[in-house]
C-alpha positions as semicolon CSV with decimal commas, in nm:
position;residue;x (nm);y (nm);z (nm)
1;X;10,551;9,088;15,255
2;X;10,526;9,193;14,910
3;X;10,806;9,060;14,650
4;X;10,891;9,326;14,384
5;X;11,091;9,312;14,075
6;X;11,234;9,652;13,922
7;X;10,991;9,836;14,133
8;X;10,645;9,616;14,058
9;X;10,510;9,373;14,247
10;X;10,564;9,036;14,152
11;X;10,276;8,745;14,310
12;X;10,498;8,443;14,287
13;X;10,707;8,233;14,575
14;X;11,051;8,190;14,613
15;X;11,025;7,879;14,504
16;X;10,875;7,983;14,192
17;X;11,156;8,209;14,142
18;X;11,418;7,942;14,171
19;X;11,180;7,731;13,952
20;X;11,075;7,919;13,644
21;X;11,477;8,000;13,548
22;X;11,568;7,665;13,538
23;X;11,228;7,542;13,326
24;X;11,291;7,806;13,068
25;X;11,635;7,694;13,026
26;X;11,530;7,364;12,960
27;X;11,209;7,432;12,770
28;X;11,348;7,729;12,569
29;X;10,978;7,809;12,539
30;X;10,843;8,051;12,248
31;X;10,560;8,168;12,442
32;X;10,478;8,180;12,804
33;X;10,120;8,238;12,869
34;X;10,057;8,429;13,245
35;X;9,678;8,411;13,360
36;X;9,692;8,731;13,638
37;X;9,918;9,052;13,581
38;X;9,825;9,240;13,857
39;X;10,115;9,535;13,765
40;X;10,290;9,345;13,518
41;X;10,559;9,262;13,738
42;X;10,589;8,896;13,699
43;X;10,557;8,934;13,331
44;X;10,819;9,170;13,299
45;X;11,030;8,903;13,517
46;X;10,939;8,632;13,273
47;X;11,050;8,858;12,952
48;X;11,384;8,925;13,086
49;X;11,415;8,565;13,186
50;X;11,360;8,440;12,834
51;X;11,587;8,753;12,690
52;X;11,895;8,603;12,926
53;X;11,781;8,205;12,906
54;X;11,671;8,123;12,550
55;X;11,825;8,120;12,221
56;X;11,569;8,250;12,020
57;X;11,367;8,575;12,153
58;X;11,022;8,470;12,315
59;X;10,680;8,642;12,382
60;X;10,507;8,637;12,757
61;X;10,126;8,701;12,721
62;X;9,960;8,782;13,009
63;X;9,596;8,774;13,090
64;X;9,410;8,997;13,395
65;X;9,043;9,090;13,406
66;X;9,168;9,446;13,513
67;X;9,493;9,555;13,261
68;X;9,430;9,913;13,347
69;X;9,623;9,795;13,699
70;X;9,926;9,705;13,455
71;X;10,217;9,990;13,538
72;X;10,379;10,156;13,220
73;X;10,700;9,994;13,322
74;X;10,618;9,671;13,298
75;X;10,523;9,687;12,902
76;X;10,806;9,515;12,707
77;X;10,808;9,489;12,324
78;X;10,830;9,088;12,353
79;X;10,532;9,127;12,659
80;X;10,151;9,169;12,530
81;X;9,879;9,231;12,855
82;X;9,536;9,103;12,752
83;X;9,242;9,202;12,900
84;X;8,974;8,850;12,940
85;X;8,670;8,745;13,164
């Protein structure tokens, strides 16, 4: 069963989910780095986490061999998809 989040898929657990809120609180982390994008889902999630969570605005910067599979939707001003090998 796939998980989605605003209409992309998103490759993480429930626990995960109930994780990563409460460690961005805490942290009130600058940059997340993401190594897989798939659609972009999960680092769309992560941007509007850190929008809601931190103080000071935040960048996500996610790395996929295959970017081309990131969905139009999922591209944020504070979210950069990198292509790498």
């Amino acid at each position: 069963m796939a998980r989605t989040y605003r209409g992309l898929i998103i490759i993480k657990t429930p626990f995960d989910l109930a994780l990563y809120p409460r460690l961005i609180w805490e942290l009130q982390p600058r940059t997340i780095i993401e190594l897989g994008s798939c659609q972009g889902g999960s680092g769309l999630w992560f941007a509007d986490n850190m929008s809601v969570l931190c103080e000071k605005p935040g960048e996500v910067h996610s790395f996929d061999l295959y970017t081309k599979l990131v969905h139009e939707n999922a591209r944020a001003s504070t979210t950069t998809y990198l292509s790498s090998s």
